[in-house]
N, C-alpha and C positions, 0 to 999 in steps of 0.2 A: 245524536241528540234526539232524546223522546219528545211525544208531540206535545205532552204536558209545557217543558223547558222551552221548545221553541217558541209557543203560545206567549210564555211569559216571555222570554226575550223581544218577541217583537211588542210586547206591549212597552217594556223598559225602553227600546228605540226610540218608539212611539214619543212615551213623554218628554225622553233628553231632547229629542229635535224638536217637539213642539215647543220646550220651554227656550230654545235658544232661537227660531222661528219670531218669535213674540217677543222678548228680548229684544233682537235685532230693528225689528220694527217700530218699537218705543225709542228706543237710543237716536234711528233714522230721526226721529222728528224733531232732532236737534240740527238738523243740517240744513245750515247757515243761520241756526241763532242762536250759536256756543257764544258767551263769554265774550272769547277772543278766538283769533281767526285759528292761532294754533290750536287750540282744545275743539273748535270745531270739526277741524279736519281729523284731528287725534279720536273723538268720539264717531266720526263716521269710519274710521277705518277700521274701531273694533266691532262698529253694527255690520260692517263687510265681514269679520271675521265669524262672529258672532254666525251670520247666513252662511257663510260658509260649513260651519260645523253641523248649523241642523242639515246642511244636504248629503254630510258624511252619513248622517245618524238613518234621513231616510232612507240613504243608499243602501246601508248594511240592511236595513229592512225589506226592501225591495226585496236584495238577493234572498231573504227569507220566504217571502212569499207574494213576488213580483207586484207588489204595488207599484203605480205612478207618483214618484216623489212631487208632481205638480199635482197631481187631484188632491191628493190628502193634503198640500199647504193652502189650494185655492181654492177646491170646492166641497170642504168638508164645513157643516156647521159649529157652530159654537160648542155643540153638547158633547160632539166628538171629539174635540181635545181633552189631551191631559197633563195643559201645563199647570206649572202651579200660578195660581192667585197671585201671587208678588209679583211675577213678571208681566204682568198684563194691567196691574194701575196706573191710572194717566200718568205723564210723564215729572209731573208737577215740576219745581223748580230747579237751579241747577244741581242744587245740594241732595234732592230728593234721588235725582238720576243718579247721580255718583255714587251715596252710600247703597242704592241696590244694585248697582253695577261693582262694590266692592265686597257686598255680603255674596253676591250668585259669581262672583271672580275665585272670593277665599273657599268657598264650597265646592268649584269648578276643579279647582287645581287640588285640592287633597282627592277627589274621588278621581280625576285621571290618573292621578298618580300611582291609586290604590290599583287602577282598571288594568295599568300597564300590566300586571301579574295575570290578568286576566287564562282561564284555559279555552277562551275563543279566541285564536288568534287572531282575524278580524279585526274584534273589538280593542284586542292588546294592540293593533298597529296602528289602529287609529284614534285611541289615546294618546300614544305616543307623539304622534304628529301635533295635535293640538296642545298638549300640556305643554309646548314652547311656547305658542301664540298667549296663552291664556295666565303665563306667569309674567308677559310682559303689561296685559291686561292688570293685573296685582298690583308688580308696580306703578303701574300709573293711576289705578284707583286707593292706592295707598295712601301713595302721596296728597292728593287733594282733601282725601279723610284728615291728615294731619294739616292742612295748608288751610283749610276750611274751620276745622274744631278749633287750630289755637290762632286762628286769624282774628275778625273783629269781635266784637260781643257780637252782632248783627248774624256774622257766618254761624258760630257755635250756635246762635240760637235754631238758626233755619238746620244745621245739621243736626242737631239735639230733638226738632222738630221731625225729622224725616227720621230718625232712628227710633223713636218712640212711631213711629206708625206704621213700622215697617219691621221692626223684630218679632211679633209673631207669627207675620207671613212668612218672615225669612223660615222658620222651624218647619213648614210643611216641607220643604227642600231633604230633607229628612224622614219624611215619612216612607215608607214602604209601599211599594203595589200591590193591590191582594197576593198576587202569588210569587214576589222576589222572592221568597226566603228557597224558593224553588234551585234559583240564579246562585245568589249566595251557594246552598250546599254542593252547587256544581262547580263552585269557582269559578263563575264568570264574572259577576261584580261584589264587589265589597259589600261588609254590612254598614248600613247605614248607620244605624248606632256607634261604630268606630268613628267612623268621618265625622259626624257630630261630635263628639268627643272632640276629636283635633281643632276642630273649627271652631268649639265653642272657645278653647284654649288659644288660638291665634288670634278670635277677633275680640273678644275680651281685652284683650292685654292691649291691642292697637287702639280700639276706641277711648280705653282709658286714658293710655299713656296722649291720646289727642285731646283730650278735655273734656269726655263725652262722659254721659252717666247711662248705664243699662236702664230701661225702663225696669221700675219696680214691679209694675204691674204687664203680664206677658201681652194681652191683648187678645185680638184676634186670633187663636188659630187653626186655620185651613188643617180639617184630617182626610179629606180625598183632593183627587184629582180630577171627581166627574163633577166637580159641582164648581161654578165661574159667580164673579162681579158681571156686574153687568157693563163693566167695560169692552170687557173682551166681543162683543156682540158688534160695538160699534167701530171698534178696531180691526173686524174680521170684515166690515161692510166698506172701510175704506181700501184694507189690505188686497181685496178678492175682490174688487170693484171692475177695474180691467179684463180680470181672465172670465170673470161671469157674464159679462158686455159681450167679449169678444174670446169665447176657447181656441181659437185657433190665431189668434195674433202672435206674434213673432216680434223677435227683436234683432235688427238689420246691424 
């Protein structure tokens, strides 16, 4: 691997684990005030899974070029990630979690899927492992899209609500790193343009057949990943609050 391709791979690492990093951390702050006690537990097992995968992602980066998987989650600032925008908005309501825990689910499982082909075996083996967890994720954020959209007028509203404010973030999910197309010609990840393709194709068809209407209008959408809400700022100040107090604490 030239040091062009490697550059861009650890930048790609980079972003898959910040954005599941953040992710995780938003879903956490449902833990114990799900709905009901099941969906409670249900959502904090996939914020577990969810952390679990950004530490594959910084793992494989490390081996790239020995970073500490804890400095870059704990004491990196805001300006240095490169998640996207979507996953770092409050958490808002339950409706609001679900459909972006169902758009960054259906996006998840077509790109691991594509990844499995991968020519870094690495990266093809630890696809592999996740795209179980992350289509059990699918199903169960399927379900609630459909349980939610044809449930009261009340639900469709709040879900109809959270999909119009949240389908132009979702398309940054989609964008390109300045230098993937590096990745891409090497065959180590998919192009993004295909995966969108599929995704627009899966989740289309689901939101409608729920009762949902695509926003007419796209909205917002995010074209890099160096530029944040200013949410992320305040989520990084509760996240990183411990290990900045105290770098060397330990958990017994």
């Amino acid at each position: 691997m030239n040091e062009p391709v490697k550059q861009a791979l650890i930048a790609k690492l980079t972003a898959l684990a910040d954005d599941e990093l953040i992710l995780a951390h938003r879903d956490s702050e449902w833990v114990g005030h799900g709905p009901i006690l099941e969906e409670d537990i249900a959502l904090a097992n996939i914020a577990q899974d969810e952390l679990g995968h950004a530490t594959v992602w910084y793992g494989l980066r490390s081996a790239l070029d020995g970073s500490d998987p804890d400095q870059l989650a704990f004491f990196r600032d805001a300006t240095a990630f490169r998640n996207s925008e979507l996953v770092e908005l409050p958490r808002g309501d339950w409706a609001f979690t679900l459909l972006r825990q169902y758009l960054f689910d259906a996006y998840e499982v077509l790109w691991l899927h594509a990844v499995q082909s991968s020519t870094y075996p690495p990266l093809a083996e630890a696809a592999a492992k996740m795209l179980r967890e992350e289509r059990f994720h699918l199903q169960h954020t399927q379900a609630w899209i459909e349980r939610l959209g044809q449930g009261t007028a009340e639900s469709n509203r709040r879900m109809q609500a959270a999909l119009d404010g949240q389908w132009g973030y979702a398309q940054q999910l989609f964008v390109p790193l300045p230098d993937e197309p590096l990745l891409v010609a090497e065959g180590i990840v998919p192009d993004l343009a295909e995966v969108k393709e599929a995704w627009l194709s899966r989740t289309t068809q689901h939101l409608q057949n729920s009762g949902l209407r695509l926003p007419l209008q796209m909205g917002y959408q995010p074209t890099t990943r160096e530029i944040h809400t200013e949410h992320l700022w305040s989520l990084l100040a509760e996240m990183q609050s411990t290990a900045r107090w105290d770098p060397e604490a330990k958990v017994w």
